[in-house]
C-alpha positions in Angstrom: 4.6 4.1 -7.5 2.9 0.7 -7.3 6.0 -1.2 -8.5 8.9 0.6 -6.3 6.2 0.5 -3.9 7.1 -3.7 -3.6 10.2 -3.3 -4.6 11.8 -1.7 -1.3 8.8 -4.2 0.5 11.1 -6.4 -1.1 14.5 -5.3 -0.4 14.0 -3.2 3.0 15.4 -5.2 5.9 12.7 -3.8 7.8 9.7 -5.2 5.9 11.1 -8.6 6.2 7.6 -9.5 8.4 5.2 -7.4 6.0 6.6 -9.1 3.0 6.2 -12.8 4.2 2.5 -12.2 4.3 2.5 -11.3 0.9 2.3 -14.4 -2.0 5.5 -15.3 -4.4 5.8 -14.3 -6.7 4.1 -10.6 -6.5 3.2 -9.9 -10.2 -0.6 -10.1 -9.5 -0.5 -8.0 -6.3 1.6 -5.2 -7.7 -0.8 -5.2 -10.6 -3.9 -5.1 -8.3 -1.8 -2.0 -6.2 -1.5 -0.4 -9.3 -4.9 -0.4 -10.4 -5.9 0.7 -7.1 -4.0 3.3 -7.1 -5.5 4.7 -10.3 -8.9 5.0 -9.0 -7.8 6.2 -5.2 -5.8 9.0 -7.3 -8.7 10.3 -9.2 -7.5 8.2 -12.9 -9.6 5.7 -13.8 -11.4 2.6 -11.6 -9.4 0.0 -13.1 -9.8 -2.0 -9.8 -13.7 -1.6 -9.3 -14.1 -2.2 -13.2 -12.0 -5.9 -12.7 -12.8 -7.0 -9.2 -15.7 -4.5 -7.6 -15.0 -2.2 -4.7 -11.9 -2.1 -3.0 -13.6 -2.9 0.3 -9.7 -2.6 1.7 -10.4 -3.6 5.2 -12.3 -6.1 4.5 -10.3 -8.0 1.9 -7.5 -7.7 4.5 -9.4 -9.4 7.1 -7.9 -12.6 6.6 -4.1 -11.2 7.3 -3.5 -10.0 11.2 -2.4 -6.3 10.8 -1.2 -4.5 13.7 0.3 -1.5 14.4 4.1 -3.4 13.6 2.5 -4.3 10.0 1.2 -0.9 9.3 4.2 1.0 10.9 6.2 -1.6 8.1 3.6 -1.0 5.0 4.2 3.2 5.5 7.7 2.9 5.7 8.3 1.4 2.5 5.3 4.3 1.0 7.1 6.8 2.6 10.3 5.8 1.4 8.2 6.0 -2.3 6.8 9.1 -1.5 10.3 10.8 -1.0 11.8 9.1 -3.9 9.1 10.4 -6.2 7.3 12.8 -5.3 8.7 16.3 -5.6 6.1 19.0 -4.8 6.5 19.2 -0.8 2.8 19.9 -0.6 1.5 17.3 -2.5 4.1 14.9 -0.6 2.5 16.1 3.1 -1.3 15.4 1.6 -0.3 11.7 0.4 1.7 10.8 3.5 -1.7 11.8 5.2 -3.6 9.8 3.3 -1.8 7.0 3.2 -1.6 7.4 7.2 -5.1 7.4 7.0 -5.2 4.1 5.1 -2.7 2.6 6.9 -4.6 3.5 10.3 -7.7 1.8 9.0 -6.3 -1.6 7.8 -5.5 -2.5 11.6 -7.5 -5.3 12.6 -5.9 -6.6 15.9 -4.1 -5.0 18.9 
């Protein structure tokens, strides 16, 4: 998920702005997705073990993140949500949460 994740970040004409804040190349950051990923799903806290709590708003401080970034960032989960996730349920519950998420990065109007 982590990796298809950047992937249509990085070939999605429409997450042309959300990928220019991210660093080249993005072999580090997809890692660092991925091992979030495994503790926000329940697996284990790779992320905390390497680098302590997520603290996601706050390590995202430094970036401006509006509602254009955020609309960008859920577009391209979405689109990884529909392409792998086949239990209709389960898909609903994760768009959710990463709405949530998504909601609570914004840091500027």
């Amino acid at each position: 998920m982590a990796e298809r994740f950047y992937d249509v970040m990085e070939t999605h004409p429409q997450a042309k702005e959300l990928l220019a804040l991210h660093p080249q190349p993005m072999d580090l950051i997809r890692q660092k997705f991925f091992e979030f990923l495994s503790g926000w799903f329940g697996g284990p806290p790779l992320f905390e073990e390497k680098y302590g709590h997520p603290r996601l708003r706050a390590r995202h401080l430094p970036f401006t993140i509006d509602t254009r970034m955020r609309d960008q960032w859920l577009l391209c989960m979405y689109q990884v949500l529909d392409e792998q996730v086949t239990d209709p349920l389960l898909k609903i519950q994760l768009r959710q949460r990463f709405t949530q998420l998504a909601h609570h990065m914004i840091n500027t109007d």
